[in-house]
C-alpha positions in Angstrom: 70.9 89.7 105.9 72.3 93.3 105.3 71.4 94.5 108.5 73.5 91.9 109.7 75.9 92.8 108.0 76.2 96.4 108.7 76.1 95.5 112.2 78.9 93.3 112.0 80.9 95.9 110.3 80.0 98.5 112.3 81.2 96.5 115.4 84.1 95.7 113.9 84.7 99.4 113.4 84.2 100.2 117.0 86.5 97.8 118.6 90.2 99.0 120.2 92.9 97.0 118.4 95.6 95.1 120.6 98.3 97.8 120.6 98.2 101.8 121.2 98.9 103.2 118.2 101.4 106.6 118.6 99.6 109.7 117.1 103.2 110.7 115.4 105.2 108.1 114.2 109.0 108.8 113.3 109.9 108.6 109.9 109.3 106.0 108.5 111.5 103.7 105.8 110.1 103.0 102.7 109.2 99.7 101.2 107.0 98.3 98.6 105.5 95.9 100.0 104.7 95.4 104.3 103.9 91.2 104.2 102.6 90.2 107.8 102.7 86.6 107.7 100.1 84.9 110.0 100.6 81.1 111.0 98.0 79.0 112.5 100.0 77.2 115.5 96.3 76.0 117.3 96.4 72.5 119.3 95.1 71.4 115.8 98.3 71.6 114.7 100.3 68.6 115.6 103.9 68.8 116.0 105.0 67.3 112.6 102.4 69.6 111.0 104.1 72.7 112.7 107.3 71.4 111.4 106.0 71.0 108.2 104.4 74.4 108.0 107.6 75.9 109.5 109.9 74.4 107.0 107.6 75.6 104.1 108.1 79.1 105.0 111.6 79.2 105.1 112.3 76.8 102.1 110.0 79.4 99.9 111.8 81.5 101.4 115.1 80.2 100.5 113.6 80.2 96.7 115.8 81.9 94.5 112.2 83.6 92.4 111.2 85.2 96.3 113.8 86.9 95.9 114.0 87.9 92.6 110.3 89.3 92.8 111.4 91.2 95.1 114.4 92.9 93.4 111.6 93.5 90.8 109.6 96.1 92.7 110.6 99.9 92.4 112.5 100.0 95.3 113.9 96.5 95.5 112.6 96.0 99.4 110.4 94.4 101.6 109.4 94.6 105.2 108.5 91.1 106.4 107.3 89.7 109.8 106.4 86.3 111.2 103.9 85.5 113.6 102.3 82.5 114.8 99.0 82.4 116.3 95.9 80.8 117.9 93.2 81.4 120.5 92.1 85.2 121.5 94.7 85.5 123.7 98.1 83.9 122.0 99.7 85.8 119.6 103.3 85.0 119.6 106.3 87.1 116.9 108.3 84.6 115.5 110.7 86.7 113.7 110.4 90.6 114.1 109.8 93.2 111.1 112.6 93.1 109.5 113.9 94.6 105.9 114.5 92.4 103.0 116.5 93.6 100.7 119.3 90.9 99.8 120.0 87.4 99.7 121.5 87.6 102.4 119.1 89.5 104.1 115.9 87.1 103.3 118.2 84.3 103.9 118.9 85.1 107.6 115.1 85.8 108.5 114.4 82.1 107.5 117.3 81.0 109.1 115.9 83.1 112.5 112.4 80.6 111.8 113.7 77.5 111.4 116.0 78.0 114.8 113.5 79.4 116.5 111.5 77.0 118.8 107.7 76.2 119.0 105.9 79.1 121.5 102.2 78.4 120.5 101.5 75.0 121.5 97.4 75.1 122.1 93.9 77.2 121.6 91.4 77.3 119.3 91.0 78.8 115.9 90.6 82.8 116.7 91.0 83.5 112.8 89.2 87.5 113.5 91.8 88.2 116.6 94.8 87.1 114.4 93.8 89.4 112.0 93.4 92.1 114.4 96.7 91.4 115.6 97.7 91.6 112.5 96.3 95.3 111.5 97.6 96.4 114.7 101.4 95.1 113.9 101.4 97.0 110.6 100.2 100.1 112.2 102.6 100.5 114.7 105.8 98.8 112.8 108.6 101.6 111.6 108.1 100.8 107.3 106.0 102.4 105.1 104.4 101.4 101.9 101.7 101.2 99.2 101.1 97.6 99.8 100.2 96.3 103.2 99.2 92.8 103.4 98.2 90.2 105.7 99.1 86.3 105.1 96.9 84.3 106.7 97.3 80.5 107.0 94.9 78.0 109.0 93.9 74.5 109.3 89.9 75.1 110.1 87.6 78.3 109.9 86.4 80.1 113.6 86.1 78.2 117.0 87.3 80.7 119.4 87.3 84.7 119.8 85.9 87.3 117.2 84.8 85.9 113.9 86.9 86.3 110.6 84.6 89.2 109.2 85.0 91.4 111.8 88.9 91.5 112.1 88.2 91.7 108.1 86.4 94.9 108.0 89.1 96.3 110.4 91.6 95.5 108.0 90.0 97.2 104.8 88.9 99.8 107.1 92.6 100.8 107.0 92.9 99.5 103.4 95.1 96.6 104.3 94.8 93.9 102.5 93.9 90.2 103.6 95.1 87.2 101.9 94.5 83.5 102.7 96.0 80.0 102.7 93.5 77.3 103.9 94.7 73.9 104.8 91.9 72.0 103.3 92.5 68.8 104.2 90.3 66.9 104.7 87.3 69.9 104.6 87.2 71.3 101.0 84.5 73.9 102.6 87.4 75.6 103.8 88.1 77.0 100.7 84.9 78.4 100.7 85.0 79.9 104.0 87.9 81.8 103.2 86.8 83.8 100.5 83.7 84.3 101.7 84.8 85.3 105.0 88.6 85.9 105.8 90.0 87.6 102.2 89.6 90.9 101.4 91.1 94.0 100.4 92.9 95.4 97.2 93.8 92.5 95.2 93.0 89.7 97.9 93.4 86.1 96.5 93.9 83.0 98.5 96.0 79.9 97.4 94.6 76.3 98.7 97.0 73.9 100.3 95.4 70.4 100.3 97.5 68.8 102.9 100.8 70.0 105.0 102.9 68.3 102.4 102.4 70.6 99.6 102.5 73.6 102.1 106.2 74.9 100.7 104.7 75.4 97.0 101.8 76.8 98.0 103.7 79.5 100.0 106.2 79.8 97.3 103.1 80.5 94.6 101.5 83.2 97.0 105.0 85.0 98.1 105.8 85.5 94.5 102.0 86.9 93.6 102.3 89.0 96.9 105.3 90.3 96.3 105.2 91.3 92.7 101.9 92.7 93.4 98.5 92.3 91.9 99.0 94.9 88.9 102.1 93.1 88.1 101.7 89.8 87.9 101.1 89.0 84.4 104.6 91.7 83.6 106.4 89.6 86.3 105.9 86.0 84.7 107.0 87.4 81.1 
């Protein structure tokens, strides 16, 4: 079972990632936290789902404690991206990196989601390319930080592409961290999948939602823990 393991990682290790990354980047602006957040938009998703899951973003979003936990860190700023995702090959950027910093400012990015239409409309399940995707956006993006995190939301575990592990060991290979938000429905295993296979890195911590109805609060619940940080989260609810 280790071999396997070792393999995998190894592998994992060897493989290009989806962009060229420049060997000196410009300066960079600094933020405490880069959040990368990764929607599942498969053909699993059925349109009132994607509205649902759509509409949960930007309401937490639109939460007046986002925002305050973000005026709480050192430098009072995020950089905060949207993508949504499915097979190997569909990767689409909702809402570019962008700097939060205001009200205003995280108001307008969810404002940007909701208007923005539906681009991913089928695929499978390619959980290790979106993560991959994922590492690659944060690399090449123009903010840098301490925290760099990927948010990771899906409806089932792999069925298409590179499996979860391997985009995983990428991802701490680079110390990036990789949280997740299963859609259990009706498969509680998901849950399980998750942390054993797609979360990872400093502080990685995944928040169940049991059905697309009670996507917003989860979101809300696992903004506010990214956000404030790991370290931080016991200060931050005082």
């Amino acid at each position: 079972m280790m071999n396997r393991i070792w393999i995998v990682l190894l592998l994992a290790l060897s493989l290009p990632l989806p962009l060229s990354w420049p060997a000196a980047a410009q300066e960079k602006i600094k933020v405490d936290l880069e959040l990368n957040l990764m929607a599942d938009g498969s053909g699993s998703i059925e349109y009132d789902e994607f509205l649902l899951q759509r509409r949960g973003y930007a309401k937490a979003l639109f939460d007046r404690r986002v925002i305050d936990s973000i005026r709480f860190g050192p430098k009072g700023r995020i950089a905060l991206a949207y993508v949504e995702w499915s097979g190997p090959e569909f990767k689409e950027k909702i809402v570019q990196w962008t700097m939060i910093q205001t009200k205003q400012d995280i108001e307008a990015f969810a404002k940007r989601l909701e208007d923005h239409p539906r681009e991913v409309f089928y695929g499978g399940t390619a959980l290790g390319d979106a993560i991959l995707y994922g590492v690659s956006s944060l690399e090449t993006n123009k903010f840098v930080s301490d925290r760099r995190v990927i948010d990771l939301s899906a409806d089932g575990s792999d069925k298409d592409g590179l499996d979860a592990v391997v985009g995983r060991a990428q991802a701490l290979a680079r110390r990036i961290t990789v949280n997740g938000l299963p859609i259990v429905g009706e498969w509680p295993e998901l849950e399980i999948f998750f942390k054993e296979n797609a979360i990872g890195g400093p502080g990685a911590f995944y928040v169940p939602a049991y059905d697309f109805r009670d996507f917003e609060i989860a979101v809300r619940k696992k903004l506010i823990r990214e956000i404030v940080g790991y370290d931080n989260v016991a200060t931050a609810g005082r």
